[in-house]
Backbone as CSV, one residue per row, in Angstrom:
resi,resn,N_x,N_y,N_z,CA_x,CA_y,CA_z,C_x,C_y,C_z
1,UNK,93.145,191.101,-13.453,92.977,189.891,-14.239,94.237,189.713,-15.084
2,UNK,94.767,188.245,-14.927,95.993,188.132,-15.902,95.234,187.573,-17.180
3,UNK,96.729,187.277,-17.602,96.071,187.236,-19.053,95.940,185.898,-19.421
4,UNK,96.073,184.765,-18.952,95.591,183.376,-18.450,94.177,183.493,-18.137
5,UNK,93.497,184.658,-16.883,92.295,184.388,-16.650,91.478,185.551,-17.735
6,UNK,92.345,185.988,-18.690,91.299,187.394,-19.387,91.230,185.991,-20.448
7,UNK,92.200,185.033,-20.987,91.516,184.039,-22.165,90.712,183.093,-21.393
8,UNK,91.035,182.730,-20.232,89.817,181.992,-19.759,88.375,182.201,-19.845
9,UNK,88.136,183.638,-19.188,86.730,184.476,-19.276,86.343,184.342,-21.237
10,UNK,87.378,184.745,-22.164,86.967,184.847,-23.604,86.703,183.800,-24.163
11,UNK,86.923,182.333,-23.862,86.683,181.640,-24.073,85.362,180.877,-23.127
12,UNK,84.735,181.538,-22.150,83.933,180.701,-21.915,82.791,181.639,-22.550
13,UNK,82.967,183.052,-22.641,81.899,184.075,-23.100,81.604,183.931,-24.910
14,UNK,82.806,183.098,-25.111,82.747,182.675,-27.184,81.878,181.140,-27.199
15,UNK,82.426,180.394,-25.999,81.588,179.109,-26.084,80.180,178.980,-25.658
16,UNK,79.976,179.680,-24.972,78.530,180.107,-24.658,77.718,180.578,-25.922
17,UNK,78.175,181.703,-26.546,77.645,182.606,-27.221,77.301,181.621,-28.381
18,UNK,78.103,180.837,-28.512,78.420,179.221,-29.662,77.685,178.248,-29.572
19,UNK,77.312,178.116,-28.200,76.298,177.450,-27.629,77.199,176.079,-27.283
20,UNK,78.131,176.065,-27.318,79.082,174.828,-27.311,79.474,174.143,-25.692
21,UNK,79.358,172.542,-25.768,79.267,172.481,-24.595,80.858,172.313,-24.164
22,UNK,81.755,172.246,-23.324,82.994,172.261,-22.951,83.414,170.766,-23.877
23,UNK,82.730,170.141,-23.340,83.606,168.741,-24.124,83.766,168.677,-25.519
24,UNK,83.103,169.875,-26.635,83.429,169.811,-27.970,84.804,170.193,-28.492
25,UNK,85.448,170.951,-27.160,86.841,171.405,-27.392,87.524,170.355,-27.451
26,UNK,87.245,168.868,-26.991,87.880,167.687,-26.533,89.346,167.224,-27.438
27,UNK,88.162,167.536,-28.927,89.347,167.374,-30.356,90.183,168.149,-30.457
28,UNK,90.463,169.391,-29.803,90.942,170.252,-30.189,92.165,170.812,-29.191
29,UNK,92.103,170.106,-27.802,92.617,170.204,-26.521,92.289,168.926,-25.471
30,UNK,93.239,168.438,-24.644,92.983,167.566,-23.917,91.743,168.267,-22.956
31,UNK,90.634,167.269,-22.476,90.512,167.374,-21.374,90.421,168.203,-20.163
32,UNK,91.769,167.550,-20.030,92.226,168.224,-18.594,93.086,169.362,-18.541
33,UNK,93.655,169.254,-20.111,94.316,170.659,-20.282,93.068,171.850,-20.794
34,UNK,92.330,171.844,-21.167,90.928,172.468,-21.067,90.181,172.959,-19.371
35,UNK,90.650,171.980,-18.684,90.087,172.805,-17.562,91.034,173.122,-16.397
36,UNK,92.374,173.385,-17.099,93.230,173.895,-16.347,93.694,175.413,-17.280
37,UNK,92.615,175.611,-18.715,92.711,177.231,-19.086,91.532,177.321,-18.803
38,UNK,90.470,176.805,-18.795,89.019,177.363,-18.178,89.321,178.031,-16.885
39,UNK,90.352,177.044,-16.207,90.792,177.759,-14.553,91.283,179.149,-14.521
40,UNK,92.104,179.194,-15.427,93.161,180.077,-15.870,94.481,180.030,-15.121
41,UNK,94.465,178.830,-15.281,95.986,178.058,-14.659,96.837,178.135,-15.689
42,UNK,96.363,177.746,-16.544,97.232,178.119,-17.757,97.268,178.583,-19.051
43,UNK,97.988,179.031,-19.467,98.235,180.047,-20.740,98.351,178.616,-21.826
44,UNK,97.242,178.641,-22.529,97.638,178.044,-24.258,98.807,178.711,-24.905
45,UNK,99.040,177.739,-25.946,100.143,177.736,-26.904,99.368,178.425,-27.714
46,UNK,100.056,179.318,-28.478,99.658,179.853,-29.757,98.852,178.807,-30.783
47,UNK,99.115,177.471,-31.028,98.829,176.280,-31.636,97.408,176.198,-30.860
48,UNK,97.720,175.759,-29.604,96.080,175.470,-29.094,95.269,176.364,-29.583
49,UNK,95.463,178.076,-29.057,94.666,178.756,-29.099,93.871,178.896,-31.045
50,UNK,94.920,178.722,-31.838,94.464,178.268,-33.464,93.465,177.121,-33.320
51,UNK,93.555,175.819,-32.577,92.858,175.041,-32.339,91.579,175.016,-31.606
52,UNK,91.500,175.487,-30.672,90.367,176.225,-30.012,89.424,177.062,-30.638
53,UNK,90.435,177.532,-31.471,89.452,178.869,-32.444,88.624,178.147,-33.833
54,UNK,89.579,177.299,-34.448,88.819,176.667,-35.339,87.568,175.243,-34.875
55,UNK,87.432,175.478,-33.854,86.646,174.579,-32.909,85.484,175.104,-33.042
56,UNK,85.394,176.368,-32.368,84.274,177.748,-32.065,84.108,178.285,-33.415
57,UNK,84.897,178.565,-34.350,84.434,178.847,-36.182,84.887,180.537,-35.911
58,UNK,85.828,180.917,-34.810,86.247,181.631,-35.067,87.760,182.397,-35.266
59,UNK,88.078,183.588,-35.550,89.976,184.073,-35.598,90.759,183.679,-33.804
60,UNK,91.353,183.076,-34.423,92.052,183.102,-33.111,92.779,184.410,-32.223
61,UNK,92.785,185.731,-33.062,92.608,186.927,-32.081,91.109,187.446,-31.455
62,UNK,90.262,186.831,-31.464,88.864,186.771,-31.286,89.266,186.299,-29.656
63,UNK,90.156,185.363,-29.736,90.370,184.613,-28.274,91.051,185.315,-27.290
64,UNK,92.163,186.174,-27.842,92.912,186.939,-27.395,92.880,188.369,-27.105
């Protein structure tokens, strides 16, 4: 597992646990750039991943 698909997996196992449905990330990340790290196509920015985290109410090494 790279490390594109190890934040992919942490982020769907934090949004779950959050109960959060994918589209609440919407504010926080495009879209489509949301389901191209759900894929684990791609690696977030340090910025997203802060953004993502304050989405879910949690540290953004929580994600990482």
């Amino acid at each position: 597992m790279n490390s594109s698909q190890a934040f992919a997996h942490a982020l769907d196992r934090i949004r779950k646990i959050r109960r959060r449905h994918p589209r609440e990330l919407d504010t926080a990340i495009s879209p489509s750039y949301r389901r191209y790290i759900e894929g684990g196509l791609k690696s977030p920015t340090l910025r997203k991943v802060e953004a993502v985290a304050r989405e879910l109410e949690v540290r953004p090494l929580t994600l990482l």
